[in-house]
N, C-alpha and C positions, 0 to 999 in steps of 0.2 A: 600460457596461451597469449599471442600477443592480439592488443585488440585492432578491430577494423579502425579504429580513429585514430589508431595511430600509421596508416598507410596511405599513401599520396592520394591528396585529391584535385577534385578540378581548383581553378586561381578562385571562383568564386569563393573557395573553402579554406583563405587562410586563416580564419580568424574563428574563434572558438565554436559561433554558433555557428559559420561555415559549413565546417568539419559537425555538427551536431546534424546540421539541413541534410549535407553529402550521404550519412553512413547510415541513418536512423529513419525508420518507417515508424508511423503513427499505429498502434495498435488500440481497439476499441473495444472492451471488454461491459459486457450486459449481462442481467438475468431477466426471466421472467421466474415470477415467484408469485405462490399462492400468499394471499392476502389472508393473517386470521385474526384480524379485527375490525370489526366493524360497527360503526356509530347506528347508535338506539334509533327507533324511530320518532316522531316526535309527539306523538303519543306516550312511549316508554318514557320519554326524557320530563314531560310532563306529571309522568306518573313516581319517578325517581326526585322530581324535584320539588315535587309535594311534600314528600318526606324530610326534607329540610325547611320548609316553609317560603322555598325560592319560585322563581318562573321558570318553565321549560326553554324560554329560550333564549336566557340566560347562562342555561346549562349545557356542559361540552362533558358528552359522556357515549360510553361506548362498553362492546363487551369482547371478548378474546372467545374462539368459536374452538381451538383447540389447545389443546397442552402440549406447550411448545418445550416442558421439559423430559419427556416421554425416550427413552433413549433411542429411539431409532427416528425420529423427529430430530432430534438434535444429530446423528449420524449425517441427515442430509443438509442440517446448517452449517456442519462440521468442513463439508467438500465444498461449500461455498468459500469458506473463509480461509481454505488453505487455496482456493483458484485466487483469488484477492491476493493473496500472499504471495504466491507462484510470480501472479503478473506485474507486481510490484516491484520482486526483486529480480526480474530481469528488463528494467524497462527504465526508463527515465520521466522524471515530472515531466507536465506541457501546459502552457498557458489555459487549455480548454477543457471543460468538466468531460469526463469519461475517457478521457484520451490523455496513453504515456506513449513514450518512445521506447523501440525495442530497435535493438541492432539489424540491420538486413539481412547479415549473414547467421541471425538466428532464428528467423520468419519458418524455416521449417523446423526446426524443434519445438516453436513456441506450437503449433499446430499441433504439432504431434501429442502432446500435454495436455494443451486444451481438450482434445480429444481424447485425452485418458482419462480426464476429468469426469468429462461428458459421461462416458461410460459406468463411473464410481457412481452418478449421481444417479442414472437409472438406473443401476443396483440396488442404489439406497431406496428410491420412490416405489420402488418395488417394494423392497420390502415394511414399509410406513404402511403402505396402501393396504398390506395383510392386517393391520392392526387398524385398519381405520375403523372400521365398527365399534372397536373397544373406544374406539378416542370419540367417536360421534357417542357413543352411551356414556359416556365420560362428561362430555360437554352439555349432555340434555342434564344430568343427573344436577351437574354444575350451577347451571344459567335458568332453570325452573321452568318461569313463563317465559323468558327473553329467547328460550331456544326457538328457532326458525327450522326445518328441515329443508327450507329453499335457500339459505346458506351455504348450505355445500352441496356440491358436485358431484356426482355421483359413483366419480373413484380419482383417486390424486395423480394417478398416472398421464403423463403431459401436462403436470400443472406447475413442473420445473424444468426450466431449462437455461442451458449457458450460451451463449452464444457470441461470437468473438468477429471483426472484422476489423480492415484497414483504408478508413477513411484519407482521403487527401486530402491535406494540405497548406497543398499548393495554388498559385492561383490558375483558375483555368485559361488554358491557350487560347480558346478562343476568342475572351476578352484583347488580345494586342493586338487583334484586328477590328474588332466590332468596337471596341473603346478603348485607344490604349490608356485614354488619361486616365478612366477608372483600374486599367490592369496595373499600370504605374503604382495607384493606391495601393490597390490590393498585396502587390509585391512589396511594398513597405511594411505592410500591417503586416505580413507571413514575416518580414525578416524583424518584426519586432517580438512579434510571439518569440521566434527560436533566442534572440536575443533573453527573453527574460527566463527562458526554459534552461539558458546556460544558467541562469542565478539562480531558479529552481534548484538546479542539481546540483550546486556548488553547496548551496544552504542546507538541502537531503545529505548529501555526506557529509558535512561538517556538524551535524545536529547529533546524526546517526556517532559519528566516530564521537564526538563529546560526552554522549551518556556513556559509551561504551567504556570508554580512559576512563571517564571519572569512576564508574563501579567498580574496575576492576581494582585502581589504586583504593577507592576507599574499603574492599573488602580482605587489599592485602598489609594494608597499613592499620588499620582500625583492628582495637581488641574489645572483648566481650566476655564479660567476666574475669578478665587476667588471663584469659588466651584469645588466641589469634583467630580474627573471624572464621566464618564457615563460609563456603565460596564453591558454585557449581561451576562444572565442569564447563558449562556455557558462556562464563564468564569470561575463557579464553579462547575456546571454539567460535563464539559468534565473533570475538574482531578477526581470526582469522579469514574466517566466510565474506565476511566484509571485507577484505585485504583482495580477495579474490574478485568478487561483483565489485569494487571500485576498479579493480586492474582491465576488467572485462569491460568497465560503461566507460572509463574515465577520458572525457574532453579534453583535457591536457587548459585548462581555463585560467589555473592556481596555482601557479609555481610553489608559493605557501602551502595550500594544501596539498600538493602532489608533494613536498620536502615532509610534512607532519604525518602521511600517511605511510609512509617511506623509516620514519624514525620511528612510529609504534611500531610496525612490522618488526623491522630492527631488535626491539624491545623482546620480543614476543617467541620470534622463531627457534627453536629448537627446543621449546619451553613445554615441558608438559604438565597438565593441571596435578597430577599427582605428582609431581616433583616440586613444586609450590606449596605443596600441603607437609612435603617429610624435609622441607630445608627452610630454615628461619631467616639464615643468611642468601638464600637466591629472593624469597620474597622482600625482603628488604631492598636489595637491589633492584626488582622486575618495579617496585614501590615505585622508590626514588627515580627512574629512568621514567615511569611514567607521568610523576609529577610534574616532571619537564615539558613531557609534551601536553599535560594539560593545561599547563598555563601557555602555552606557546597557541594552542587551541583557543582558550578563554581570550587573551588579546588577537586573535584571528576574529574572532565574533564581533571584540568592540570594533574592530578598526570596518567592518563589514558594510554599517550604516554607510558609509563613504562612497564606497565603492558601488553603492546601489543606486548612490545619486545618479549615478553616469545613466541609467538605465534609461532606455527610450523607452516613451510614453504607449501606452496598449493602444 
C-alpha cells in the first residue's frame, strides 16, 4: 500500500513537516469514565489519622468504591486500552496532550472502528451493570462505616463513554484579516508544532524498532541452560507489523531510518518463527544480520541529540 505522504503535494510541502501538515488530520481521542475512588471526608481522614497518632489534615487518604478486578469490570477496562492502542498505532505523535495524527485518507476507517469500539463498550457496561449489586454488596461488606450509598449511581449504564473528534490545527482565517501580525504568529507557532511532531515520530519509530532488533537478536543469540533461548512468535510478527505502520505513516524525514528500517525488513522477510526454532544455522544468521542493524540503530540514537538542536523553539 503505498502511503499518502508519499504523493505530490502543494510547494508549501516540501519539507518533512510540510508533507506531515499536507496529508495528516489531527484526531482527538477521550473518555468519559466512572471514577471509583474517592477521597474520605474530613471527618473520616480525621478519624483514620487518629489511629496513627497523626492530624487529619496532614493525611491524604481515600477509599476505592468498587472491585476493579471483577472480571467483567476489567472486560470494560480491557476495550479502553485496546481503543488507546488502535489509535496509537494508526496515527502519529503531536506536540499537544490528547491530540495524534492520523492519515486523511484513513479518517473513514478510523470512524468506523472507533464506532465498533463504541459498541464493544456498551456491551460490556451492560453487562458490569447486571453485576452491579454484587460489586455495591462487595463494597459495603468491604469499606464497613466509610460505605456511602450516595457514591454511586444508580446503574453504570452511560457512565462510559469514548468519544473521538478532529480538532484544527491550523490557525484561523479569520485572523489575516482582523490581525495579520497576530495570524503571522500563530502561523509559525502551527509550523513549529508540525516541525517537532516530525521528531516526535522519527524518535516513536526509532525507539519502537530499537527494542524490537534488540530482543529479537538477544533471544536468538542468547542461550539458557546450553540451549537456545525460548522466543515467541511475536518476536517476529510484531517487527513485521511495524514494517507495515512505518510504510503506511512514514514522512520520508530519515534517509538513516528509512535505510535501517529497509535492512531489518531485509533481515526478516521470508522468515518464519518456526523455522528459527528447527535451524540453528538460519538463527545464527537472522542473529548476526541483526546485530548490524542494531548497532547501526544505537549510533542513530547517539548522533540524534544533534540533529534535535536544529529544532525550532514551541
Amino acid at each position: 500500500m503505498s502511503s499518502v505522504l508519499d504523493e505530490p503535494v502543494t510547494q508549501a510541502s516540501t519539507s518533512a513537516s510540510g508533507r506531515l501538515r499536507s496529508a495528516m488530520a489531527a484526531a482527538r481521542l477521550s473518555f468519559n469514565w466512572l471514577g471509583v475512588r474517592k477521597s474520605l471526608s474530613s471527618s473520616q481522614k480525621d478519624q483514620a489519622a487518629n489511629s496513627f497518632g497523626a492530624e487529619g489534615k496532614f493525611l491524604s487518604a481515600g477509599k476505592k468504591l468498587l472491585d476493579t478486578r471483577h472480571a467483567a469490570f476489567k472486560a470494560v477496562t480491557a476495550i479502553r486500552g485496546r481503543t488507546v492502542a488502535y489509535w496509537k498505532g494508526v496515527s502519529l505523535p503531536f506536540p499537544e496532550p490528547g491530540i495524534r495524527l492520523i492519515r486523511q485518507d484513513a479518517i473513514s476507517d478510523f470512524d468506523q472502528q472507533i464506532a465498533a469500539f463504541r459498541d464493544e463498550l456498551d456491551e460490556a457496561v451492560f453487562e458490569l451493570d447486571r453485576h452491579y449489586d454484587e460489586l455495591r454488596s462487595a463494597a459495603r461488606k468491604r469499606l464497613g462505616d466509610l460505605f456511602n450509598p450516595d457514591d454511586y449511581p444508580p446503574s453504570l449504564i452511560g457512565m462510559f463513554a469514548i468519544e473521538h473528534d478532529y480538532p484544527s490545527v491550523e490557525p484561523p482565517n479569520y485572523l489575516q484579516q482582523l490581525n495579520p501580525e497576530l495570524y503571522e504568529q500563530e502561523c509559525q507557532r502551527v509550523q513549529s508544532r508540525f516541525d517537532e511532531a516530525v521528531q516526535l515520530a522519527e524518535q516513536a519509530f526509532l525507539s519502537e524498532l530499537t527494542q524490537m532488533v534488540e530482543h529479537l537478536t538477544e533471544r536468538l543469540s542468547g542461550r539458557q541452560d546450553g540451549k537456545p533461548k525460548v522466543f515467541r512468535d511475536s518476536a517476529v510478527t510484531n517487527l513485521t507489523e511495524f514494517f507495515d505502520r512505518f510504510r503506511s505513516l512514514n514522512i520520508r524525514s530519515n534517509e538513516q531510518l528509512d535505510d535501517l528500517v529497509e535492512n531489518a525488513q531485509r533481515v526478516i522477510t521470508g522468515v518464519d518463527p518456526q523455522q528459527l526454532r528447527n535451524s540453528q544455522a538460519l538463527r545464527e544468521q537472522v542473529a548476526s544480520q541483526m546485530s548490524v542493524v542494531q548497532s547501526d540503530l544505537d549510533q542513530l540514537l547517539v548522533d540524534r541529540p544533534r540533529r534535535n538542536i536544529q529544532r525550532r523553539p514551541r
